[in-house]
HTML snippet that shows the backbone in 3Dmol.js (N, CA, C, O; Angstrom):
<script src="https://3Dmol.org/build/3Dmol-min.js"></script>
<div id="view" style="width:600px;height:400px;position:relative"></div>
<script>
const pdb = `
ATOM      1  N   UNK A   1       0.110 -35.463   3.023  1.00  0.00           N
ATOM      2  CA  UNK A   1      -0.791 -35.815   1.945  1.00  0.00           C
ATOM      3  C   UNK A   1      -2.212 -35.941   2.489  1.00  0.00           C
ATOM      4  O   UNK A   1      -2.498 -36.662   3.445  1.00  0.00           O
ATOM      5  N   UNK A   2      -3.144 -35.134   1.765  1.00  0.00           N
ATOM      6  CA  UNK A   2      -4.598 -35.665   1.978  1.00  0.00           C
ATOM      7  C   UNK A   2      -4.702 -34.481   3.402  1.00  0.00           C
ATOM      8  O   UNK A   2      -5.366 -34.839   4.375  1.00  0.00           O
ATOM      9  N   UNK A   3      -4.167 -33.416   3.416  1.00  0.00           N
ATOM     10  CA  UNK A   3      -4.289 -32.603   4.726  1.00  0.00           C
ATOM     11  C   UNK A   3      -4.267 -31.329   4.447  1.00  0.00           C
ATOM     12  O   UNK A   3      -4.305 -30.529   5.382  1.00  0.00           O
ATOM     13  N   UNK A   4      -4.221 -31.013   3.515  1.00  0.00           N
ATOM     14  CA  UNK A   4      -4.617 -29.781   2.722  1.00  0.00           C
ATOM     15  C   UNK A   4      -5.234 -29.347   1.742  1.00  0.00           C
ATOM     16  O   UNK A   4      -5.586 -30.128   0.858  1.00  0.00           O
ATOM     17  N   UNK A   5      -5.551 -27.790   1.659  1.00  0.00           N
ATOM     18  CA  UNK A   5      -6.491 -27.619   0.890  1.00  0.00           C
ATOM     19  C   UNK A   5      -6.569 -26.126   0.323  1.00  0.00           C
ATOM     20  O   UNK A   5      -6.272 -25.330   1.214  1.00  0.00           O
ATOM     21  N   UNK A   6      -6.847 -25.572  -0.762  1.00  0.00           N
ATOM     22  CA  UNK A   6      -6.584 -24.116  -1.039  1.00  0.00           C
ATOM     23  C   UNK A   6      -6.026 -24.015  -2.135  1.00  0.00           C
ATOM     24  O   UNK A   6      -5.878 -25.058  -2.772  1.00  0.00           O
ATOM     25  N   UNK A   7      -5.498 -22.637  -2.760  1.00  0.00           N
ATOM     26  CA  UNK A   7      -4.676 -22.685  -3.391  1.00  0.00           C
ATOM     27  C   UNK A   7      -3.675 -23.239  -4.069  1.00  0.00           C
ATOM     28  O   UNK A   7      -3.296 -23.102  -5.232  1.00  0.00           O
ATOM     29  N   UNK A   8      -3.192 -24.072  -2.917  1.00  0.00           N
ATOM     30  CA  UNK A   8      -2.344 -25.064  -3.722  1.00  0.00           C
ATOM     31  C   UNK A   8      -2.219 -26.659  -4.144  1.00  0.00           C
ATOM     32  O   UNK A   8      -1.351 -27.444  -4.526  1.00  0.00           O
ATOM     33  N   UNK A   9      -4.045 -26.638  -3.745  1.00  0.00           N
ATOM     34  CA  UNK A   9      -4.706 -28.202  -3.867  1.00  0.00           C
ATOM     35  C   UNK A   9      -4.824 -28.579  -2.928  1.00  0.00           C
ATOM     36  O   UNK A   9      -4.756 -28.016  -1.835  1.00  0.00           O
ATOM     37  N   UNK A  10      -5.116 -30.089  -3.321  1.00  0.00           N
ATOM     38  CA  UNK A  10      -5.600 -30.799  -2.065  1.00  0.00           C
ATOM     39  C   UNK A  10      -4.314 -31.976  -1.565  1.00  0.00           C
ATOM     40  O   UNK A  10      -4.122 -32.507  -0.472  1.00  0.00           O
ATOM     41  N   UNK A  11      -3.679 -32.080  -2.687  1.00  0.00           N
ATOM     42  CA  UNK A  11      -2.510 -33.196  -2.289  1.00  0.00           C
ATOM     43  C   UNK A  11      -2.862 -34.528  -2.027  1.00  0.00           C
ATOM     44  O   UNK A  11      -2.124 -35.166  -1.277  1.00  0.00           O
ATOM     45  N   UNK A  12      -4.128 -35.215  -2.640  1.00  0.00           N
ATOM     46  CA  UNK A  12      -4.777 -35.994  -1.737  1.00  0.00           C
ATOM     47  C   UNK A  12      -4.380 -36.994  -3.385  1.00  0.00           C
ATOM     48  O   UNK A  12      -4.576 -38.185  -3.143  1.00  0.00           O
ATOM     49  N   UNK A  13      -4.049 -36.847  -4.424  1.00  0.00           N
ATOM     50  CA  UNK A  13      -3.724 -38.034  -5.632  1.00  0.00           C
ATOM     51  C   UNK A  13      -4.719 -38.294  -6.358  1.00  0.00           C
ATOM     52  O   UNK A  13      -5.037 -39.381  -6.842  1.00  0.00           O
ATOM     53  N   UNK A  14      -5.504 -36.749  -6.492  1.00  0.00           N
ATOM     54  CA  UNK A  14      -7.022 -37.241  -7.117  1.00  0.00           C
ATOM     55  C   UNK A  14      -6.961 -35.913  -7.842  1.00  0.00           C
ATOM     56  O   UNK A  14      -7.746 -35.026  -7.507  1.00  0.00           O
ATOM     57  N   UNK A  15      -6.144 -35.727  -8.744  1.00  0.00           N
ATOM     58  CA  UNK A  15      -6.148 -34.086  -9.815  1.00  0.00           C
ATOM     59  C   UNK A  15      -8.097 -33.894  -9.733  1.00  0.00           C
ATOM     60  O   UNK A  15      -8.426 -32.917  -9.058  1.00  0.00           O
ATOM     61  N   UNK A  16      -8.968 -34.489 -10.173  1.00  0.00           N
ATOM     62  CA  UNK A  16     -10.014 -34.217 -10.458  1.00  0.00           C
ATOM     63  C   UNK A  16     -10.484 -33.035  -9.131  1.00  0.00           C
ATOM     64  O   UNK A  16     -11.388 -32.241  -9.392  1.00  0.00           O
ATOM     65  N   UNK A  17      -9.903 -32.999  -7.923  1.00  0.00           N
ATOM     66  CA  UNK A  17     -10.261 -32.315  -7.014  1.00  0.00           C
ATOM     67  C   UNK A  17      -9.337 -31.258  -6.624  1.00  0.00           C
ATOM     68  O   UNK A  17      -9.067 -31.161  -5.427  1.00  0.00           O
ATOM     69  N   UNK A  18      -8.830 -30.479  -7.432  1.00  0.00           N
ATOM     70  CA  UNK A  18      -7.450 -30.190  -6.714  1.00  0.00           C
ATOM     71  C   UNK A  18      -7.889 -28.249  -7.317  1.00  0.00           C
ATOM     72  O   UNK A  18      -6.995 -27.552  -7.797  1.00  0.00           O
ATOM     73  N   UNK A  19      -8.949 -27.861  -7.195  1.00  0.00           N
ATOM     74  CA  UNK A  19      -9.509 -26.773  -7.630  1.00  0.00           C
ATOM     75  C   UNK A  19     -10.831 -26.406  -7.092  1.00  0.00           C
ATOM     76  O   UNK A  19     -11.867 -25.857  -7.466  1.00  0.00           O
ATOM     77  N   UNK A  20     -10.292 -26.996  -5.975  1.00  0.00           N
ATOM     78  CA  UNK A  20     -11.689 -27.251  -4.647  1.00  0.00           C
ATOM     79  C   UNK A  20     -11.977 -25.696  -4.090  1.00  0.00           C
ATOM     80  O   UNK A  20     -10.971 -25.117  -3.677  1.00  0.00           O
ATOM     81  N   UNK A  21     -13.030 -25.082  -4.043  1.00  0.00           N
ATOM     82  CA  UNK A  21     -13.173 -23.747  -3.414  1.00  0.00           C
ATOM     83  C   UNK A  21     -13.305 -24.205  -1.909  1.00  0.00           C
ATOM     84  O   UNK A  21     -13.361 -25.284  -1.319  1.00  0.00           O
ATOM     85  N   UNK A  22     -13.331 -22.605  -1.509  1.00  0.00           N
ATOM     86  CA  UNK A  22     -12.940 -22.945   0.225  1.00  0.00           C
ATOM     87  C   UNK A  22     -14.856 -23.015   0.424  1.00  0.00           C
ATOM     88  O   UNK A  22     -15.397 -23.251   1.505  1.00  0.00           O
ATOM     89  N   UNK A  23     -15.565 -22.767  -0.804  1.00  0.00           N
ATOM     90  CA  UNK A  23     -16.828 -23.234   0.225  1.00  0.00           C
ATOM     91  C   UNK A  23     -17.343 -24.684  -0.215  1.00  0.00           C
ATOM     92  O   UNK A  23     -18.455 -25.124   0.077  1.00  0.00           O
ATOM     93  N   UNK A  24     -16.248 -25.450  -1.054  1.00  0.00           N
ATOM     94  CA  UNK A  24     -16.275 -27.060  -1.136  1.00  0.00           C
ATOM     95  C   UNK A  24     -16.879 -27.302  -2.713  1.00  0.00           C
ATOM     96  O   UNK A  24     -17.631 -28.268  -2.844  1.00  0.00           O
ATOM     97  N   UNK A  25     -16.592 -26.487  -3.898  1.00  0.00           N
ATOM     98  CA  UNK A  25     -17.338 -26.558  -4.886  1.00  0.00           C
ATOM     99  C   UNK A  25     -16.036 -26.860  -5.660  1.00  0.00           C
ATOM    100  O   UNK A  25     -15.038 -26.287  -5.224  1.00  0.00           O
ATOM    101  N   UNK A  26     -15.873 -27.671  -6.747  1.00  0.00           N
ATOM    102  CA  UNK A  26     -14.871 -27.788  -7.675  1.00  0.00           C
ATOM    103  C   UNK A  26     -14.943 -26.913  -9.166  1.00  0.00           C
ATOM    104  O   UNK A  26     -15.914 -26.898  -9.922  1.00  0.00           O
ATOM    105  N   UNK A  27     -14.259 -26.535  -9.272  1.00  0.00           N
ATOM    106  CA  UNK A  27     -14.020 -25.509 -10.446  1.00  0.00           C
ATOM    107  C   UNK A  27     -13.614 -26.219 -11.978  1.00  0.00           C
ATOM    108  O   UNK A  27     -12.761 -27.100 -12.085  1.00  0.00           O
ATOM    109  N   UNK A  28     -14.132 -25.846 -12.738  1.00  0.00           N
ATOM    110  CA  UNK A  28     -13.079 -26.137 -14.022  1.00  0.00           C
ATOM    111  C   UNK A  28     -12.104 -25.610 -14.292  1.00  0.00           C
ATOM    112  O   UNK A  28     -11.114 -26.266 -14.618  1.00  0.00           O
ATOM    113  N   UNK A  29     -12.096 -24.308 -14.236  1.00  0.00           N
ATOM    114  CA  UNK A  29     -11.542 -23.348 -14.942  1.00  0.00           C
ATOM    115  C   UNK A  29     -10.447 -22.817 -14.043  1.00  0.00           C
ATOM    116  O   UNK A  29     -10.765 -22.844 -12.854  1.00  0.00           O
ATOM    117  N   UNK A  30      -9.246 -22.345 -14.300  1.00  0.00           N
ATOM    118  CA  UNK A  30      -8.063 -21.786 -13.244  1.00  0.00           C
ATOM    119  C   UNK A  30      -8.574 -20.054 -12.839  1.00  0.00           C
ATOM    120  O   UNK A  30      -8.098 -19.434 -11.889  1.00  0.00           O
ATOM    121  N   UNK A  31      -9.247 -19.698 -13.449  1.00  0.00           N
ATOM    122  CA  UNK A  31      -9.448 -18.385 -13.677  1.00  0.00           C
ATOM    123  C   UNK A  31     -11.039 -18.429 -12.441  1.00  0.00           C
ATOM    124  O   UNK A  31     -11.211 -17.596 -11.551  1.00  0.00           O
ATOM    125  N   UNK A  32     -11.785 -19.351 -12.675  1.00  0.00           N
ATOM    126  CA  UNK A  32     -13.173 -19.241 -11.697  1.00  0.00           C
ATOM    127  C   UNK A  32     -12.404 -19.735  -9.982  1.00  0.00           C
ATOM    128  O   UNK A  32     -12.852 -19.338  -8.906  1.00  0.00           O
ATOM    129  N   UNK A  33     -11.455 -20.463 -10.111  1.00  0.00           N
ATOM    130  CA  UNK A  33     -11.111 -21.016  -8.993  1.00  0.00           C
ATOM    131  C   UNK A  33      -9.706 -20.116  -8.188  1.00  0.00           C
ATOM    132  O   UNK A  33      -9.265 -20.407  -7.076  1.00  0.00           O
ATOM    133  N   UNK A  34      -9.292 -19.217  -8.900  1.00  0.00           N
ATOM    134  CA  UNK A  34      -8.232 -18.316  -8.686  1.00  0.00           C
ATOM    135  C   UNK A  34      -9.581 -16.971  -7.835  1.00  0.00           C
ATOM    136  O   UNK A  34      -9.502 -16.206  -6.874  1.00  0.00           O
ATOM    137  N   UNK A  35     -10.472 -17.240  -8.656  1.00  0.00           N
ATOM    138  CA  UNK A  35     -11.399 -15.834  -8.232  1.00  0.00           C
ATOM    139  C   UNK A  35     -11.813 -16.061  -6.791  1.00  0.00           C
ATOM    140  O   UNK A  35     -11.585 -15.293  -5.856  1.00  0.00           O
ATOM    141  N   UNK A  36     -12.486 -17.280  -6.738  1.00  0.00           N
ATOM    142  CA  UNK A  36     -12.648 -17.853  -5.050  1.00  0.00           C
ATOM    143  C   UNK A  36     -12.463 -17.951  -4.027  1.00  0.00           C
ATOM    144  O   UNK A  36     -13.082 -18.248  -3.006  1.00  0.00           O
ATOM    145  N   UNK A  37     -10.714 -17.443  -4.560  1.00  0.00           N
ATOM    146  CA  UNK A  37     -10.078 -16.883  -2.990  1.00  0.00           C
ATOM    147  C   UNK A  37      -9.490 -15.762  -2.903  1.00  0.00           C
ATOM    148  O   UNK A  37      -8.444 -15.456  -2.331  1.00  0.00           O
ATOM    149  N   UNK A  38     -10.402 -15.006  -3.653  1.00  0.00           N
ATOM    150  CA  UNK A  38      -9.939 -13.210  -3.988  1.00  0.00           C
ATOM    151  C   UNK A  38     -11.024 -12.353  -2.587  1.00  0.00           C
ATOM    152  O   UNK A  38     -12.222 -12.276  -2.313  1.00  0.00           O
ATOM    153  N   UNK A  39     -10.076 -11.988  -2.178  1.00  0.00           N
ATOM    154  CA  UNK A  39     -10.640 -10.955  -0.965  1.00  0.00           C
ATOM    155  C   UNK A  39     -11.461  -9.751  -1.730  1.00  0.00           C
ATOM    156  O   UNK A  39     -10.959  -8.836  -2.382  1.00  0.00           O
ATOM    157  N   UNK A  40     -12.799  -9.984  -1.490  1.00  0.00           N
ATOM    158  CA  UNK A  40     -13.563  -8.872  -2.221  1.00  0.00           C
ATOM    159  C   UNK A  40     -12.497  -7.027  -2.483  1.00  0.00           C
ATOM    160  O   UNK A  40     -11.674  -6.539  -1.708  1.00  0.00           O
ATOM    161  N   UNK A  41     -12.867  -6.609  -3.494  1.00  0.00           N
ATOM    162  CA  UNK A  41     -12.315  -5.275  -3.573  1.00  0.00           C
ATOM    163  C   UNK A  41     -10.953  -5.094  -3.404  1.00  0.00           C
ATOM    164  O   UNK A  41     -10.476  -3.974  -3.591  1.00  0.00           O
ATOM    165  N   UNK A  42     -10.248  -6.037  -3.073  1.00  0.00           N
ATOM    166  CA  UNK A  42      -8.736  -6.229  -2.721  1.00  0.00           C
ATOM    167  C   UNK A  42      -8.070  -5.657  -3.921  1.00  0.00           C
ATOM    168  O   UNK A  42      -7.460  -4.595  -4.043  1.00  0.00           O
ATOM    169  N   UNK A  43      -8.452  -7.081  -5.218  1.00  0.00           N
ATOM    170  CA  UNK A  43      -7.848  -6.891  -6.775  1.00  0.00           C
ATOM    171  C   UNK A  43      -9.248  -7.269  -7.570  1.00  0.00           C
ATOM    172  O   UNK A  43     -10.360  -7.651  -7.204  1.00  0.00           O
ATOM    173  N   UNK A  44      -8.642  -6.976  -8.821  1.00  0.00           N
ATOM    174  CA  UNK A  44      -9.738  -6.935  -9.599  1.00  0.00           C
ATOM    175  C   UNK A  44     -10.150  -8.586 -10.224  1.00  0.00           C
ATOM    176  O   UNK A  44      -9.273  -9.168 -10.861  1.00  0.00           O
ATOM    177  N   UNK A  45     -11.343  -9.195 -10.030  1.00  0.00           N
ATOM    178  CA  UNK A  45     -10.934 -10.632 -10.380  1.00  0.00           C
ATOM    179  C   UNK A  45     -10.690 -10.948 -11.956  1.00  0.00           C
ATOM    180  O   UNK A  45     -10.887 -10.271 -12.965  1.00  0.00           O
ATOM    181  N   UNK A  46     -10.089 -12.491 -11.712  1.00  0.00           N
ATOM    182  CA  UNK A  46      -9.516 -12.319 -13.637  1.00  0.00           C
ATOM    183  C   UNK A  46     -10.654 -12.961 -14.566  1.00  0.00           C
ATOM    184  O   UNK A  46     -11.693 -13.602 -14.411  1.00  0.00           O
ATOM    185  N   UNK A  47     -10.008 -12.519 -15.450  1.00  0.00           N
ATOM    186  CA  UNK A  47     -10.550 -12.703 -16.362  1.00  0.00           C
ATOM    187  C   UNK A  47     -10.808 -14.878 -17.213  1.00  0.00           C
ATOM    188  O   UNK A  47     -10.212 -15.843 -16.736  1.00  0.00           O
ATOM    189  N   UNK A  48     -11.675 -14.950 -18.272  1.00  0.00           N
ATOM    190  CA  UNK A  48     -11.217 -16.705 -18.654  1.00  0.00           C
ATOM    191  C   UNK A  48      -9.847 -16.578 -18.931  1.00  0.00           C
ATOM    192  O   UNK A  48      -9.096 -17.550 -18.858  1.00  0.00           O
ATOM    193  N   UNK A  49      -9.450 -15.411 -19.257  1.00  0.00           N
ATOM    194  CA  UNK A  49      -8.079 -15.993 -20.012  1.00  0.00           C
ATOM    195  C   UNK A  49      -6.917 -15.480 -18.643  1.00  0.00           C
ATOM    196  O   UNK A  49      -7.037 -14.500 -17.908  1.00  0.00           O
ATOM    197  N   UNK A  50      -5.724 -16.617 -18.650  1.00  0.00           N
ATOM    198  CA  UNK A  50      -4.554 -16.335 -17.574  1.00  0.00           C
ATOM    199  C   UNK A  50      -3.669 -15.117 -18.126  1.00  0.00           C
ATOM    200  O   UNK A  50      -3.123 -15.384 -19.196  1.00  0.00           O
ATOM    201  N   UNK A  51      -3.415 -13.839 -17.621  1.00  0.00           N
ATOM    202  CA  UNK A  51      -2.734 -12.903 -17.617  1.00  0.00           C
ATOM    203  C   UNK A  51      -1.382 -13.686 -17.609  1.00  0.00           C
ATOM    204  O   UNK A  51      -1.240 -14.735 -16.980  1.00  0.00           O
ATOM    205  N   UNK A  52      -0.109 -12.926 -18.574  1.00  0.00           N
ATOM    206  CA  UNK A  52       0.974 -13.510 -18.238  1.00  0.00           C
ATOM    207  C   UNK A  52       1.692 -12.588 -17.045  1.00  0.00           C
ATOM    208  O   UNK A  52       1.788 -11.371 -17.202  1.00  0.00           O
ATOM    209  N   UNK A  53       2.197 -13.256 -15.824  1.00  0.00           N
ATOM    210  CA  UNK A  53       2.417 -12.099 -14.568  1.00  0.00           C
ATOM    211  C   UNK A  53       3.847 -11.412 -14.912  1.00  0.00           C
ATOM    212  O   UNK A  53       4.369 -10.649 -14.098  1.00  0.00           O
ATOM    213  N   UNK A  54       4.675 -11.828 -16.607  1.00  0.00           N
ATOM    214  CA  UNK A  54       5.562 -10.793 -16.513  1.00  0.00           C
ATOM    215  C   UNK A  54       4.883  -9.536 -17.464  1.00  0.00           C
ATOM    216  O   UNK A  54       5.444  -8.442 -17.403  1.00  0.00           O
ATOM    217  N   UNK A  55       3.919  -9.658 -18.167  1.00  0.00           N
ATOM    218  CA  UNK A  55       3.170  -8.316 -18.612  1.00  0.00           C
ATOM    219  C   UNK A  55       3.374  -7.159 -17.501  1.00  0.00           C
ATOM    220  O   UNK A  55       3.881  -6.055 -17.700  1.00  0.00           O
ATOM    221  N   UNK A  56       3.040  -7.489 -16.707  1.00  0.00           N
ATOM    222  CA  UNK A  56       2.452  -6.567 -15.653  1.00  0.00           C
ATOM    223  C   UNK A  56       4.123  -5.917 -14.707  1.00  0.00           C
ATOM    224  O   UNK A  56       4.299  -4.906 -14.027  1.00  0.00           O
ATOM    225  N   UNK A  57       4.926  -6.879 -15.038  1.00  0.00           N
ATOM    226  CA  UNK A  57       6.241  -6.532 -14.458  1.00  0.00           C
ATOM    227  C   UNK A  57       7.720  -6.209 -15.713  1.00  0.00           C
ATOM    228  O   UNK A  57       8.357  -7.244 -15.910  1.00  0.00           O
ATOM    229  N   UNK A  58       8.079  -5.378 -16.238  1.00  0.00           N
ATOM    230  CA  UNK A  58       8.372  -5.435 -17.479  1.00  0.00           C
ATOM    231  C   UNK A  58      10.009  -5.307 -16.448  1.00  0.00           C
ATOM    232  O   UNK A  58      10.356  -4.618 -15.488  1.00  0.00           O
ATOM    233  N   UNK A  59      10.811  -6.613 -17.476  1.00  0.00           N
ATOM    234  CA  UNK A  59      12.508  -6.629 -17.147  1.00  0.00           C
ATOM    235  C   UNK A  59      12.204  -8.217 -16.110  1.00  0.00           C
ATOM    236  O   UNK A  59      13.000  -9.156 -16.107  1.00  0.00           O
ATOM    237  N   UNK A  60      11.259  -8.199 -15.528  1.00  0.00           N
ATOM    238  CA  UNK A  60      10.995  -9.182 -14.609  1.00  0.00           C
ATOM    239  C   UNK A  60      11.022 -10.757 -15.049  1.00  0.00           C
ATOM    240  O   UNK A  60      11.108 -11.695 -14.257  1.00  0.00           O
ATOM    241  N   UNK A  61      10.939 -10.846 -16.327  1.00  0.00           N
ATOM    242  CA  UNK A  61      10.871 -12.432 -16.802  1.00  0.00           C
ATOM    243  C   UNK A  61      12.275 -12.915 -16.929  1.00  0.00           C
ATOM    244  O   UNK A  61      12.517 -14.121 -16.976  1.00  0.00           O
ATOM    245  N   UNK A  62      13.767 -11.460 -17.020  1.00  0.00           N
ATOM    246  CA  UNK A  62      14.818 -12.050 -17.333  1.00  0.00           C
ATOM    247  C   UNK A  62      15.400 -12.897 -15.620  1.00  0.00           C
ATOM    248  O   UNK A  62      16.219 -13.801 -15.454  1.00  0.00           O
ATOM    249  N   UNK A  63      14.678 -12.232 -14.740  1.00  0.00           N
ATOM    250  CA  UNK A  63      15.102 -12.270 -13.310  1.00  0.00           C
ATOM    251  C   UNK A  63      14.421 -13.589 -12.954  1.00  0.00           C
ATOM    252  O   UNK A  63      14.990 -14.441 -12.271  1.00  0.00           O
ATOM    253  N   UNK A  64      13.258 -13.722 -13.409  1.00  0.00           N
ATOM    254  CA  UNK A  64      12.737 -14.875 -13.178  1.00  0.00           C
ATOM    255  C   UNK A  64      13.479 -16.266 -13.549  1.00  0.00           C
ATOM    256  O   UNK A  64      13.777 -17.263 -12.892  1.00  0.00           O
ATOM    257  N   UNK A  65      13.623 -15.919 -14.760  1.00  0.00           N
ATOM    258  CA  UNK A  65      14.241 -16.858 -15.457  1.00  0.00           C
ATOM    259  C   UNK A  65      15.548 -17.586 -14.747  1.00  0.00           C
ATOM    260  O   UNK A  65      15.772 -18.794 -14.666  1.00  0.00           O
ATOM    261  N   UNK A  66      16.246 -16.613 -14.319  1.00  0.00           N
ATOM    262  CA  UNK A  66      17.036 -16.775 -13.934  1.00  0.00           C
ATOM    263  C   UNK A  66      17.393 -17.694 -12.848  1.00  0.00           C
ATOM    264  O   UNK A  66      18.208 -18.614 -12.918  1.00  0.00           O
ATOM    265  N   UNK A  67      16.400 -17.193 -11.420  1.00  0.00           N
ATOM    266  CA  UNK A  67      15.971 -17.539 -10.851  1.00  0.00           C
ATOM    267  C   UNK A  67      15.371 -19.185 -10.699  1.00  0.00           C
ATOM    268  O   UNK A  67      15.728 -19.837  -9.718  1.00  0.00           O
ATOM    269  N   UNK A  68      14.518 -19.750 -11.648  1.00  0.00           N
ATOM    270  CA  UNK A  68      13.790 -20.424 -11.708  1.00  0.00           C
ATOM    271  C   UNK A  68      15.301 -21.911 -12.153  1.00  0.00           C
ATOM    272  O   UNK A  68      15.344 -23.079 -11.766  1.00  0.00           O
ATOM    273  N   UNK A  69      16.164 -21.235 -12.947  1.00  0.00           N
ATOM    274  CA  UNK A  69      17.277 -21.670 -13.705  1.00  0.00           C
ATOM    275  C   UNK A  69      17.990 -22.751 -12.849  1.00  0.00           C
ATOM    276  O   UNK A  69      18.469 -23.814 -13.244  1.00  0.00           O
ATOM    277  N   UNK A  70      17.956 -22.222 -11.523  1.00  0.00           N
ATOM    278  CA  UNK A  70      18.612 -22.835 -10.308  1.00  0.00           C
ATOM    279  C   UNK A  70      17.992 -24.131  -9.728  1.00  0.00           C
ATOM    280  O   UNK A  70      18.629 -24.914  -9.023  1.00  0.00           O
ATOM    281  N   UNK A  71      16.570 -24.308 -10.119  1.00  0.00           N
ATOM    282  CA  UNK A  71      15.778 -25.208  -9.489  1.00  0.00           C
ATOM    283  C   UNK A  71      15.740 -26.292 -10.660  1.00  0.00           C
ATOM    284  O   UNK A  71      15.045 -27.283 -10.439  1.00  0.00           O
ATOM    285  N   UNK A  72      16.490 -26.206 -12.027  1.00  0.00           N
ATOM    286  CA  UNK A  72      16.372 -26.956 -12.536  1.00  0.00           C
ATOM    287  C   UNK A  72      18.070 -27.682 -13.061  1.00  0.00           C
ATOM    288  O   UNK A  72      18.419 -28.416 -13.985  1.00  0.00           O
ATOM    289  N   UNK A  73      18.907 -26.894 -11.725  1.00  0.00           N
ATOM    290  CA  UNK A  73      20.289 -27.190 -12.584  1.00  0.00           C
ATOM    291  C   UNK A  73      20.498 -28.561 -11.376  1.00  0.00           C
ATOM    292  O   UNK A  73      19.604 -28.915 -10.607  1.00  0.00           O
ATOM    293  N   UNK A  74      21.480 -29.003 -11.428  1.00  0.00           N
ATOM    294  CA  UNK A  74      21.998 -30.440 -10.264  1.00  0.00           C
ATOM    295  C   UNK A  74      22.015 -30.658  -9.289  1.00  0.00           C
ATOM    296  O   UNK A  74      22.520 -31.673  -8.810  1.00  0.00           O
ATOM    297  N   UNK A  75      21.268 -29.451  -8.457  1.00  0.00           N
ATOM    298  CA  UNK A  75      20.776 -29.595  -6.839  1.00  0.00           C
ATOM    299  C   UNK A  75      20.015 -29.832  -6.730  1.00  0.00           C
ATOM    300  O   UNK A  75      20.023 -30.450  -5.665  1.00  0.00           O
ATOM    301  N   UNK A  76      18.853 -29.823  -7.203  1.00  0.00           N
ATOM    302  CA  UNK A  76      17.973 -30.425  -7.676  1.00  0.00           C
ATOM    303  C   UNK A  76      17.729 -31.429  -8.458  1.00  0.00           C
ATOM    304  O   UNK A  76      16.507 -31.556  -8.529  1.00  0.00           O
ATOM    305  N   UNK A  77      18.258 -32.196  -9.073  1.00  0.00           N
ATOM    306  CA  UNK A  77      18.208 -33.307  -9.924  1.00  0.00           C
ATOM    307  C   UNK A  77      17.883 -34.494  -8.790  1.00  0.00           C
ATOM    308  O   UNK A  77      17.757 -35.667  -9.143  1.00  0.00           O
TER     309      UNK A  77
END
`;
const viewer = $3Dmol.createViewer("view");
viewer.addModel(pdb, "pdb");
viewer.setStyle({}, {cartoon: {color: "spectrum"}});
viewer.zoomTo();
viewer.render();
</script>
């Protein structure tokens, strides 16, 4: 806790900061703060609005689902 930082927050118990760019600026938006750690020319950056990522993968949401199904059945509890 409180030892990371990036993508997947800061972990530190303070949501208000948890969309921190790597050059120390806080974001509002998921879409300005997703762009921040886009390797120039890599991908194309997004847009305000969140793409849904099974658009882009068609058959892929039943697999997901599926998938995801496991993390919410009694091994997890």
């Amino acid at each position: 806790s409180g030892q990371v930082r990036g993508l997947c927050g800061t972990f530190n118990g303070d949501q208000r900061d948890e969309f921190t760019t790597p050059e120390g600026d806080v974001e509002q938006g998921v879409a300005a703060f997703a762009n921040a750690f886009r390797a120039a020319g890599a991908c194309p950056a997004l847009g305000p609005g969140i793409p849904d990522p099974c658009d882009g993968f068609p058959g892929s949401r039943e697999r997901a689902e599926a998938a995801c199904a496991v993390l919410m059945g009694p091994a997890f509890q």
